[in-house]
C-alpha positions as protocol buffer text, in pm:
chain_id: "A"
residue {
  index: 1
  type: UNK
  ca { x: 18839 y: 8549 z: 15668 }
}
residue {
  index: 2
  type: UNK
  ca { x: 19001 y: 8730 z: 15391 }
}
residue {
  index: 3
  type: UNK
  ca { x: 18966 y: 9137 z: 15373 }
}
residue {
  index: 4
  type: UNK
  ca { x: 19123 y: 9293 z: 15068 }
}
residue {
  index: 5
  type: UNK
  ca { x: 19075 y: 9663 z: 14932 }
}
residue {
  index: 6
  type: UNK
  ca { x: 18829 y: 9680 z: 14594 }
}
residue {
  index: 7
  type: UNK
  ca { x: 19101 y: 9795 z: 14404 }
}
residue {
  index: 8
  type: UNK
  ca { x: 19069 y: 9772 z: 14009 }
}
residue {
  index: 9
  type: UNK
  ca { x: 19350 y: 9555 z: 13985 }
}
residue {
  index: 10
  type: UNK
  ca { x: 19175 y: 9294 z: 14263 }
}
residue {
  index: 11
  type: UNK
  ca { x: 18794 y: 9338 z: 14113 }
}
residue {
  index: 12
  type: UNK
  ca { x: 18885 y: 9241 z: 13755 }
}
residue {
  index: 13
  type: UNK
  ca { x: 19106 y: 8963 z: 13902 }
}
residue {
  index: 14
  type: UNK
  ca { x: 18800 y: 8815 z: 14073 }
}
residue {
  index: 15
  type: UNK
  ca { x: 18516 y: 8915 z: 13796 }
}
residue {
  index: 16
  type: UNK
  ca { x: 18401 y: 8539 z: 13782 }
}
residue {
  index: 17
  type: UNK
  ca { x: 18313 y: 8466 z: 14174 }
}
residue {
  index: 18
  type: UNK
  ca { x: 17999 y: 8658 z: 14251 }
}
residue {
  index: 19
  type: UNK
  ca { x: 18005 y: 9019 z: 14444 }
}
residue {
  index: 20
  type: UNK
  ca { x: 17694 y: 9060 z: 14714 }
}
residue {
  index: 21
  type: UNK
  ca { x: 17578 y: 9343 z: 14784 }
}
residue {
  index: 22
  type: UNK
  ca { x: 17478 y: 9344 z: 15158 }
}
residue {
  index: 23
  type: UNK
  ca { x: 17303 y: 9700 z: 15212 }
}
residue {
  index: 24
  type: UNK
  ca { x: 16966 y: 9820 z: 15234 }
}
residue {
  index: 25
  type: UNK
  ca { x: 16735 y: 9895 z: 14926 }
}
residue {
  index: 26
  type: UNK
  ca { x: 16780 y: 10269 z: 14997 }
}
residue {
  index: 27
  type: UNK
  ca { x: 17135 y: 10251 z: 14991 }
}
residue {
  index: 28
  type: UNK
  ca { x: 17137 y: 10104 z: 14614 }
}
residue {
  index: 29
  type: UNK
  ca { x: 16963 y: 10366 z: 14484 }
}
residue {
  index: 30
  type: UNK
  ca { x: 17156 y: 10617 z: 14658 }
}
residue {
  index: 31
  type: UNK
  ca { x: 17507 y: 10501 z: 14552 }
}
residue {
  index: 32
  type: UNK
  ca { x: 17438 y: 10247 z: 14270 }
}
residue {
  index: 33
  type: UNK
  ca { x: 17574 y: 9950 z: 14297 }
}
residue {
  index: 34
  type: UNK
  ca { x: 17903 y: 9748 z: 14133 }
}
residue {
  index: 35
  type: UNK
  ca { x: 17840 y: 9642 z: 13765 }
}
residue {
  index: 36
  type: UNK
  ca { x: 17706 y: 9255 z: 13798 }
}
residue {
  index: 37
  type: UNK
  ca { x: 17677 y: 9254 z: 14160 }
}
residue {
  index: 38
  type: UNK
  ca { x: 17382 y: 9076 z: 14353 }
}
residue {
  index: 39
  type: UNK
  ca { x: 17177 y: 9265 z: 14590 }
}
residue {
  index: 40
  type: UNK
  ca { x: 17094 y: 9098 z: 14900 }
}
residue {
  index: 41
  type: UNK
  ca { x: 17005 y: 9310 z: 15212 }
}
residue {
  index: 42
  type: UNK
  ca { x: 17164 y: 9150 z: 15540 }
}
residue {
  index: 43
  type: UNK
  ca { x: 17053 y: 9469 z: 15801 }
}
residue {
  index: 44
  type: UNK
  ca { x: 16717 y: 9618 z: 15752 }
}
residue {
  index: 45
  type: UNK
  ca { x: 16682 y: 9991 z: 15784 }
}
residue {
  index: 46
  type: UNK
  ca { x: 16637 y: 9924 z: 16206 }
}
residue {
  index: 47
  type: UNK
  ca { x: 16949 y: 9666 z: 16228 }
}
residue {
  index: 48
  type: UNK
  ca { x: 16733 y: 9332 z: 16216 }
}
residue {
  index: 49
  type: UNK
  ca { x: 16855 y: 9051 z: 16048 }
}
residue {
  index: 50
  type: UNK
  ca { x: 16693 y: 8703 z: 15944 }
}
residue {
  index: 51
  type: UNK
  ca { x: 17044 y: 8504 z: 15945 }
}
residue {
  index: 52
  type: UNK
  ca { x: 16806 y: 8160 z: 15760 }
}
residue {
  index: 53
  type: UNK
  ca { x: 16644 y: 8342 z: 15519 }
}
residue {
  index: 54
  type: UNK
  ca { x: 16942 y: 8591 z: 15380 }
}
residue {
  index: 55
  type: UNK
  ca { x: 17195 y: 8228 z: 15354 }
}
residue {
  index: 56
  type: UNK
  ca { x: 16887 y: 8064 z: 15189 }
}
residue {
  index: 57
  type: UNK
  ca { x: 16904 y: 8348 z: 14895 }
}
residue {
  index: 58
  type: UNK
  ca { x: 17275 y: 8344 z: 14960 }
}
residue {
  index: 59
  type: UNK
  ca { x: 17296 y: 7974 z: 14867 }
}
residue {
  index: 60
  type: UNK
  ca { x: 17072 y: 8031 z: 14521 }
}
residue {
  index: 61
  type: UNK
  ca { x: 17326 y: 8280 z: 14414 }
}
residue {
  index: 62
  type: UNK
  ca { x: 17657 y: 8089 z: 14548 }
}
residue {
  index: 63
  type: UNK
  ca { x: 17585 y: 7735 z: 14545 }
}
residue {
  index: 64
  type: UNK
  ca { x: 17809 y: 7552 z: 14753 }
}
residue {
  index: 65
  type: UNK
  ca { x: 17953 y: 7742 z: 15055 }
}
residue {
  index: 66
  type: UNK
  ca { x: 18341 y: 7628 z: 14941 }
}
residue {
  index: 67
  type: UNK
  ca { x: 18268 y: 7863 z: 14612 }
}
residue {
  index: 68
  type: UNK
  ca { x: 18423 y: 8152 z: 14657 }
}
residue {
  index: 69
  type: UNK
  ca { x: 18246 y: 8525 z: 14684 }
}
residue {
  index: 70
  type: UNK
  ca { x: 18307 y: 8834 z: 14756 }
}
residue {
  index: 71
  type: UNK
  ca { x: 18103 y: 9082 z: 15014 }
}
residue {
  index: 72
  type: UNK
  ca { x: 18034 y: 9440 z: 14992 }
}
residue {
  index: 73
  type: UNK
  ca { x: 17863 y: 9721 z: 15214 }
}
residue {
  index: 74
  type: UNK
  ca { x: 17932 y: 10100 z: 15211 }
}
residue {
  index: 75
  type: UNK
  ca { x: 18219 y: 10108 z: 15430 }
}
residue {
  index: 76
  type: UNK
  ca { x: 18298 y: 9768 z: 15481 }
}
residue {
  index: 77
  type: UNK
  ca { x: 18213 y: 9766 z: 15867 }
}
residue {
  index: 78
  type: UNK
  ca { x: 17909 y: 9501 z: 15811 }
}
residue {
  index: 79
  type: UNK
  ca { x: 18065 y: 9282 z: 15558 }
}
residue {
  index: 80
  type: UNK
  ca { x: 18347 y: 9252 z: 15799 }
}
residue {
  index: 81
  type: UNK
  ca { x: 18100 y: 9119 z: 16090 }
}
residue {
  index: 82
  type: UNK
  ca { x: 17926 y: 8925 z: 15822 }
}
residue {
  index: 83
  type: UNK
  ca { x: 18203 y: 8760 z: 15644 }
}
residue {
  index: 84
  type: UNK
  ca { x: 18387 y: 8662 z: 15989 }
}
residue {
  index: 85
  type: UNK
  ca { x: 18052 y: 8473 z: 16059 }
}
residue {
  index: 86
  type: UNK
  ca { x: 18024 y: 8291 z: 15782 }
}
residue {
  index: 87
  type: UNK
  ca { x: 18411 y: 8195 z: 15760 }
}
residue {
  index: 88
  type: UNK
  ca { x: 18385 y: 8041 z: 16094 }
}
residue {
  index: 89
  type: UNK
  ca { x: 18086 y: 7853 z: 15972 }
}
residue {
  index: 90
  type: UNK
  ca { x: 18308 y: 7709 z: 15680 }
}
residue {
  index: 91
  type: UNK
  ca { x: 18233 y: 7971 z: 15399 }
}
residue {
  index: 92
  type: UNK
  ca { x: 18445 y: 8133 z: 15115 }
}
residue {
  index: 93
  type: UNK
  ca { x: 18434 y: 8425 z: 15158 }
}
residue {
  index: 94
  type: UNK
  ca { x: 18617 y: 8804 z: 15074 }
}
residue {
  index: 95
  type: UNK
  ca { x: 18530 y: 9122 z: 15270 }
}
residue {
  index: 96
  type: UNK
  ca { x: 18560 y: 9397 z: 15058 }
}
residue {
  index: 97
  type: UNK
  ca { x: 18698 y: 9653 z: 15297 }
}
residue {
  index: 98
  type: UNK
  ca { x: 18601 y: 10030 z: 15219 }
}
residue {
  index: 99
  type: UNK
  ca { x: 18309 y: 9891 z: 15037 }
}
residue {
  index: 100
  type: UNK
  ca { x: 18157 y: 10108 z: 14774 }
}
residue {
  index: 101
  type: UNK
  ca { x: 18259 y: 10423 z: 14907 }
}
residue {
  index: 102
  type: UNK
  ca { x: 18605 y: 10310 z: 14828 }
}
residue {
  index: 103
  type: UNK
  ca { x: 18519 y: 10173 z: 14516 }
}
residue {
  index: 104
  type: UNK
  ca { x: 18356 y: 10572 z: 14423 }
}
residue {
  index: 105
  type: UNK
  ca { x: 18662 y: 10753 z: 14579 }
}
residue {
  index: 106
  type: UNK
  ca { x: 18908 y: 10540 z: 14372 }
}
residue {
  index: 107
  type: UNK
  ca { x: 18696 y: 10496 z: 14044 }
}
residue {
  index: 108
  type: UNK
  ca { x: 18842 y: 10152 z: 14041 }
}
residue {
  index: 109
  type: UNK
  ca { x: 18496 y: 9926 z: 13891 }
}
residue {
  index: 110
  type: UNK
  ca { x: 18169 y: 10033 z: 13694 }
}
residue {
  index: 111
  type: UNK
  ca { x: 17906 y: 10167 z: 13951 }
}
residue {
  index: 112
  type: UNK
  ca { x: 17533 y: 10141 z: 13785 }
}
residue {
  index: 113
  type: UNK
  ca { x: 17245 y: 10255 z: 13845 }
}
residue {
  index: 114
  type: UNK
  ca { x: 17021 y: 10036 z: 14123 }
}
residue {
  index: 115
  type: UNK
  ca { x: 16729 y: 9909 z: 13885 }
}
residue {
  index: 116
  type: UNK
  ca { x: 16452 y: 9688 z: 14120 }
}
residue {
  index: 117
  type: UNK
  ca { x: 16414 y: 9351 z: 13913 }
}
């Protein structure tokens, strides 16, 4: 599993894998979320988790699991759980440690505004 920092520098470098966006629907329209980003909840708002049906969506976004993506959360602490999973089960994937709170405190991508759609 990779982890690296959403700096500006690493986010426009990768700008052409896709970025999920792992929280909850609350979350997005608390914080926003990164420009382009998909939004696919992995914890509901009481921890659950339906592992088939979030890689089901996963796969429509990704494709193939050797295409690379990146992973995002608030802090970084689910992604982390999340993308160590899926590595092991053959996946390429990037944690995006700090997640969007890092993202805010550095101003280092375009945060928009959560739209339902």
């Amino acid at each position: 599993m990779i982890s690296e920092y959403p700096t500006k520098e690493y986010l426009e470098s990768q700008k052409d894998f896709p970025t999920i966006d792992i929280r909850t629907e609350g979350e997005w329209y608390q914080t926003g979320i990164l420009e382009n980003s998909h939004t696919l909840t992995f914890f509901d708002e009481m921890g659950q988790y339906n592992i088939e049906d979030f890689l089901e969506k996963l796969h429509n976004i990704i494709g193939d699991k050797s295409n690379k993506f990146l992973l995002i959360c608030r802090t970084g602490s689910r992604t982390g759980q999340i993308a160590h999973y899926l590595s092991q089960q053959g996946y390429n994937v990037v944690n995006l440690a700090g997640g969007i709170t890092y993202v805010m405190m550095e101003n280092s991508f375009p945060v928009v505004e959560y739209k339902r759609g």
